[in-house]
C-alpha positions in Angstrom: 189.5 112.1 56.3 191.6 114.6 58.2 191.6 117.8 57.5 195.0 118.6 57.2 196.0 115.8 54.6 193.1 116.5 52.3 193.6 120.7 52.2 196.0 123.3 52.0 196.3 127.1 52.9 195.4 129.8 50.6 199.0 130.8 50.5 200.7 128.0 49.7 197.9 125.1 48.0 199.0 124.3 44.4 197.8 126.6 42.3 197.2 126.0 37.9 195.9 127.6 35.1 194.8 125.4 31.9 194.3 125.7 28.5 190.9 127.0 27.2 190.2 123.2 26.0 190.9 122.0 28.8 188.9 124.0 30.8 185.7 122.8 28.4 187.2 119.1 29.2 186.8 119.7 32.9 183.2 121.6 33.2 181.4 118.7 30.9 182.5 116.7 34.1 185.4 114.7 33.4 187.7 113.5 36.0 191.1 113.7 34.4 193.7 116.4 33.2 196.2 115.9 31.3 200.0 117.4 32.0 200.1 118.9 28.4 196.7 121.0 29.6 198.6 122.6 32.3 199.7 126.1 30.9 201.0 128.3 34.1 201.6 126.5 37.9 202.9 128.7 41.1 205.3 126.2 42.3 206.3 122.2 42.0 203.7 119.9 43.1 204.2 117.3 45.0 202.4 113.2 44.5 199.0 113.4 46.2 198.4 116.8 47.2 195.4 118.5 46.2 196.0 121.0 43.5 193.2 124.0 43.0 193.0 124.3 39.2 191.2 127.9 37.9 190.0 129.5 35.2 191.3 132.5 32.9 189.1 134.5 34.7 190.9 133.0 37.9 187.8 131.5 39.5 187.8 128.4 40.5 186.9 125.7 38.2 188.2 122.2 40.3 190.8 120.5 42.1 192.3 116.9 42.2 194.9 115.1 43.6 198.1 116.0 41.6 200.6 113.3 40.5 203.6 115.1 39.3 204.8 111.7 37.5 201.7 110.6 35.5 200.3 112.3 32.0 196.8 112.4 34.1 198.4 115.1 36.2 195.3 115.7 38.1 192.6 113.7 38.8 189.9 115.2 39.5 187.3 115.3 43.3 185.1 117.7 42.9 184.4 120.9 40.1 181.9 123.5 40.3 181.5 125.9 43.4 184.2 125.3 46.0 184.0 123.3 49.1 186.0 122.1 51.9 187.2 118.1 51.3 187.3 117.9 54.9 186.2 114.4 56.9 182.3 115.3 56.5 183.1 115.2 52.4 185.3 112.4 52.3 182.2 110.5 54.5 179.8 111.3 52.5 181.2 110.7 49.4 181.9 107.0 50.8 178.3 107.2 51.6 177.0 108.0 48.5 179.1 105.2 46.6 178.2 102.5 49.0 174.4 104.3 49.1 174.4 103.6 44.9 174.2 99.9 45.4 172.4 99.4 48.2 169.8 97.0 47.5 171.4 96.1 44.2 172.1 92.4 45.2 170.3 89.6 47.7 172.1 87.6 50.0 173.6 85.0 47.7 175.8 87.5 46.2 178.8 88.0 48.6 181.1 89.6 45.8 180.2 93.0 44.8 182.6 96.5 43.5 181.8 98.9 46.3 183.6 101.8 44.9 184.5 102.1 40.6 186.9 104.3 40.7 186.4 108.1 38.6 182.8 106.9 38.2 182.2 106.9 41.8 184.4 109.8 42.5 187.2 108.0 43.8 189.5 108.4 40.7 192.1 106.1 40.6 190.5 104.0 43.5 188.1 100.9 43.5 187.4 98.9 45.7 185.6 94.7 45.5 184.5 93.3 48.7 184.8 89.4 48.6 182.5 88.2 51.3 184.3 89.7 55.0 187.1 90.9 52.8 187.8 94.5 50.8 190.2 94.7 48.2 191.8 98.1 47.5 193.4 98.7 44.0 194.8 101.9 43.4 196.1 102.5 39.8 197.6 106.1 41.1 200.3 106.5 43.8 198.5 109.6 44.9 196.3 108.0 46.8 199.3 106.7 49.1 199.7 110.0 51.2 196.0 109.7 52.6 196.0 105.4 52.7 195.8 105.2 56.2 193.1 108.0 56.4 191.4 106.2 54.0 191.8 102.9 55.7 190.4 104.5 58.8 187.4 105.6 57.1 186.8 102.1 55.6 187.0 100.0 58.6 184.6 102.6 60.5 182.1 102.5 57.6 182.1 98.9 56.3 182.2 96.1 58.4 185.5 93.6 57.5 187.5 90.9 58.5 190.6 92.0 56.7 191.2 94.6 53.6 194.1 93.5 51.0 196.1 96.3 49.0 196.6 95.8 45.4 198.7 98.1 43.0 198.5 98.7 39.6 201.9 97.1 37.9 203.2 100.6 36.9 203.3 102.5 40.1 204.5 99.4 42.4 208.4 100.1 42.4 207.7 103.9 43.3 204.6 102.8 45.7 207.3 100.3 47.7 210.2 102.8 47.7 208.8 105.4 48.7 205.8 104.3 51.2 206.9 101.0 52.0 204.0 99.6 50.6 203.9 96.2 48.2 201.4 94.7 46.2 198.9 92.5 47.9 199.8 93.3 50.9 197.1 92.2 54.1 197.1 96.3 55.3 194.5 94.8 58.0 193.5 92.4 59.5 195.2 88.5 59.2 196.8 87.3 55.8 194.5 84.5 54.6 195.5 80.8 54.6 194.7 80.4 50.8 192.3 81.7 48.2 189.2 83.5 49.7 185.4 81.9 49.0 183.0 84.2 48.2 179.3 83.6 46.4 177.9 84.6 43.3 173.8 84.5 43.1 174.8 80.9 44.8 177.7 80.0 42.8 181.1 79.7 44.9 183.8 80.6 43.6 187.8 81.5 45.0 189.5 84.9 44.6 193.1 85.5 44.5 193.0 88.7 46.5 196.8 88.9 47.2 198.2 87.6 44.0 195.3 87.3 41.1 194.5 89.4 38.4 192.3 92.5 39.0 191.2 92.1 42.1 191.2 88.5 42.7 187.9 88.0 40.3 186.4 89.5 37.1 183.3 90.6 39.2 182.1 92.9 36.0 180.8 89.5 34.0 178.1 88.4 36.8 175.6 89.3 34.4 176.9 87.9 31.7 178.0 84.5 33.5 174.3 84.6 34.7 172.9 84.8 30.5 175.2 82.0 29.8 173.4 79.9 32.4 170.1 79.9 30.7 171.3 79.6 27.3 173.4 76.6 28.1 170.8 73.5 28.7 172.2 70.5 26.5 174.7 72.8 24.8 178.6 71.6 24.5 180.7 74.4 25.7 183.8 75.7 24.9 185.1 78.7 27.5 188.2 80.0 25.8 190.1 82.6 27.9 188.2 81.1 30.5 190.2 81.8 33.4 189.1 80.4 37.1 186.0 79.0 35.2 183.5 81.7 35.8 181.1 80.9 33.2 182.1 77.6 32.6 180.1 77.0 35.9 177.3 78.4 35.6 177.1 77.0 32.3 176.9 73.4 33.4 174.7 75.1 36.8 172.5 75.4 33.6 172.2 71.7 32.5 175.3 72.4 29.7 176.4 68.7 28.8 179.9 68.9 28.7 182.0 72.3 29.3 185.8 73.1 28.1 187.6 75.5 29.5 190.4 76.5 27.7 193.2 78.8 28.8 197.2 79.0 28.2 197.6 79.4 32.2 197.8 76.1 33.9 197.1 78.1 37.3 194.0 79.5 36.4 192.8 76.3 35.2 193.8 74.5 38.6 191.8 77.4 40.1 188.7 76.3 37.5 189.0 72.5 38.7 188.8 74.0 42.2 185.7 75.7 40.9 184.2 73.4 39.6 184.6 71.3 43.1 183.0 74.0 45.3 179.7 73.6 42.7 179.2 69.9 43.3 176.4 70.3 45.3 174.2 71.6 42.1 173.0 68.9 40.5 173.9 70.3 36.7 177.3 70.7 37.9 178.3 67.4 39.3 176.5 66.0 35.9 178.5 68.1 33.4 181.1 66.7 31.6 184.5 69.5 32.6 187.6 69.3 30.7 190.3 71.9 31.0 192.9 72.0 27.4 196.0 74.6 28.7 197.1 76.1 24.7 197.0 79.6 23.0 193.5 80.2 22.4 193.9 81.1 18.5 195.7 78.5 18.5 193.6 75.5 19.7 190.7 76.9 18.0 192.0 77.2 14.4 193.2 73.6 14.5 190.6 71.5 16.4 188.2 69.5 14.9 186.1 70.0 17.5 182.6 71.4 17.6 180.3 73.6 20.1 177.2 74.5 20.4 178.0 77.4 23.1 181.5 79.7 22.6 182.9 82.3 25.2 185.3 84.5 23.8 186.1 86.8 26.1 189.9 87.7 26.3 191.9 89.5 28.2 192.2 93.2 26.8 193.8 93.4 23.2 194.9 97.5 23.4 196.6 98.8 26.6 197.2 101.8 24.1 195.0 103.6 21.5 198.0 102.7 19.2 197.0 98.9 19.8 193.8 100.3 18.5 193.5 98.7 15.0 195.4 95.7 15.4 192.9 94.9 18.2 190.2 95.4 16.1 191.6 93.3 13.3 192.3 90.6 15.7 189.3 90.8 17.5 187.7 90.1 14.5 190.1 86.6 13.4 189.6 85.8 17.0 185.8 85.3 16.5 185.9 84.5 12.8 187.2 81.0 14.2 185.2 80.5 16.9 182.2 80.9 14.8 184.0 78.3 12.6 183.7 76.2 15.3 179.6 76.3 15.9 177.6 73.7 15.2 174.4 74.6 13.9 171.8 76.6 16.0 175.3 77.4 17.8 175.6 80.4 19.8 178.5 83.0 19.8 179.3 84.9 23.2 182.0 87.9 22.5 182.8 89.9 24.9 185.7 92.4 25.2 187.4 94.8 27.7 189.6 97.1 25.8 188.7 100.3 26.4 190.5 101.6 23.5 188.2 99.6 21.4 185.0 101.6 21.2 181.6 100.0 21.5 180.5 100.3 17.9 184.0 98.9 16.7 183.9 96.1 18.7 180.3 94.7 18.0 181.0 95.5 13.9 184.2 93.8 13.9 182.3 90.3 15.4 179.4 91.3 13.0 181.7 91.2 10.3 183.2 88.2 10.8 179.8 86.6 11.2 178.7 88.0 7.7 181.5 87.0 6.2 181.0 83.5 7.5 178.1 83.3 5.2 176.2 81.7 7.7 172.7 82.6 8.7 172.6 84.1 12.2 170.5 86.1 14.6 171.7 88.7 17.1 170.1 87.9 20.1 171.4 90.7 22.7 174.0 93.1 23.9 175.4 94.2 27.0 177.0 96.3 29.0 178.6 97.7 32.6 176.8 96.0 34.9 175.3 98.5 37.5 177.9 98.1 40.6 180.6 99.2 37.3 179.4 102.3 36.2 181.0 103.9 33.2 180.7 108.0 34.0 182.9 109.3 31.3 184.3 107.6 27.7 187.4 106.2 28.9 185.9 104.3 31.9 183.2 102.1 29.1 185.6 99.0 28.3 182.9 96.4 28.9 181.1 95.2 25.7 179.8 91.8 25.3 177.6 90.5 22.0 175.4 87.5 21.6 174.7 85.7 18.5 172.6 82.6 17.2 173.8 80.9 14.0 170.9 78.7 12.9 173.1 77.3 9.7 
């Protein structure tokens, strides 16, 4: 990255002083500070310039790219000793994300995260590669001074037929006034005819990369679409939530009998038909019995009569806000309460959530409780986490939580 868009002079870089706290915050290694942290500043900053943050002995502690408009005022690049974010660190800090999965996946995985954001050092940044196509989601308009830097450094580093801008929802009106810059936009290479087709340990699926949620794909559950696969064999599945159909393919990949997938979005079920098409070719899949019921998930679930010997409940997140917190909690536990209603015996539960408000522990007692109070016998069978190509460096960054469970009455 150039030089002159990543530093400024001694005499005029953005200078701030913090509270003690805050200073404690930053040397454990987390990537954010927060604007009510900032005690003392020697001027305005201005949105994605690097501001030099010290400490009360005016040494320096870290520096970030500031954003004068968000309550993470800075996030952080680099603390410790200082150093020089010139193109050499910018490279190798690209490097050493790309460096982290190398290896991690064989050749019938085409759809991988590349970069994960404050956990790779990118804060604010990831970035999903669907086959010969990068996605780029920022969910900081910081990042837009140095875009076509980073751009630049992307196409020189990892080879691509196109790579597609996305924006998080709350910067997109600033991001298009004052960069001219929109929300899946094709930022190069040529706009694709339709969704993209990318593979998954031999599973093809389609992404939305201009227009679907996240990046196009919930890359984060390959594991867990993988576990569902061999648990799946003869089971009826219900896949609530269930999107494009993720699991609900590999589930009949698996030898499931019949799969439902069950979402309140009629597009993403057309996408799960689609799906379902592409996976023709596996014997399990052109077998499998695929319905798709559009309804609010609580909904459906408390009043069918139906029964399942394999649930997914893995919705979308239930607290944007830590004052979501409870309520998500309680809910999260109704939410599996009448799934597990909906077992037959020797039935299996899959929960998952990704609200990272909801902590690990409150999420896994909440579905524990509701399977106690059930009064059904049941076994838990495993949990699981970030999946390696997601790593969760700091508190706020572990949303992904996913519990298995066997009822055997």
């Amino acid at each position: 990255m150039n030089p002159s868009a990543a530093t400024q002079t001694a005499a005029n870089r953005l200078r701030l002083r913090i509270t003690a706290t805050a200073e404690t915050i930053l040397r454990s290694g987390h990537p954010w500070l927060f604007a009510d942290s900032i005690r003392e500043t020697n001027r305005l900053g201005q949105l994605g310039e690097l501001a030099v943050v010290f400490d009360r002995q005016n040494k320096f502690l870290a520096v970030g790219l500031y954003d004068p408009d968000s309550p993470i005022r800075v996030r952080i690049l680099h603390a410790g000793k200082p150093q020089a974010l010139d193109a050499v660190w910018w490279l190798a800090r690209l490097e050493r994300a790309l460096q982290r999965r190398a290896g991690l996946l064989d050749a019938t995985t085409t759809g991988c995260r590349l970069i994960h954001g404050e956990s790779d050092g990118w804060p604010g940044l990831v970035l999903d590669r669907y086959d010969t196509t990068l996605v780029l989601k920022l969910y900081t308009a910081a990042w837009l001074p140095r875009l076509d830097e980073i751009l630049l450094l992307l196409k020189e580093k990892i080879p691509c037929e196109r790579i597609v801008l996305r924006l998080s929802r709350n910067i997109q009106p600033l991001v298009e006034k004052q960069f001219q810059r929109r929300d899946g936009q094709v930022v190069f290479g040529s706009v694709p005819a339709g969704p993209l087709i990318f593979s998954e340990n031999g599973v093809r699926f389609e992404a939305d990369v201009l227009r679907g949620q996240k990046t196009g794909f919930f890359l984060d559950q390959r594991e867990n679409r993988r576990e569902v696969e061999t648990l799946s064999r003869g089971r009826r599945v219900l896949n609530a939530f269930s999107f494009s159909g993720g699991f609900s393919v590999y589930a009949a990949r698996g030898g499931a009998a019949s799969v439902t997938d069950l979402d309140i979005s009629a597009h993403a079920l057309e996408s799960a038909r689609r799906n379902f098409v592409l996976n023709r070719n596996f014997p399990g899949v052109a077998a499998c019995r695929h319905e798709t019921v559009q309804a609010d998930v609580f909904e459906w679930i408390e009043k069918t009569p139906a029964k399942f010997d394999l649930i997914v409940l893995d919705p979308p997140s239930l607290a944007k806000r830590a004052s979501e917190r409870e309520g998500a909690v309680r809910a999260y536990e109704r939410l599996n309460a009448l799934g597990i209603q909906k077992l037959a015996r020797d039935g299996i539960l899959v929960a998952g959530s990704c609200s990272a408000q909801v902590s690990v522990a409150e999420f896994f007692d909440a579905v524990r409780r509701a399977a106690t109070k059930s009064g059904r016998k049941f076994a838990e069978l495993k949990t699981m986490r970030h999946p390696p190509d997601h790593p969760a460096g700091f508190k706020e960054a572990e949303y992904l939580k996913v519990i298995y469970l066997k009822f055997t009455t």
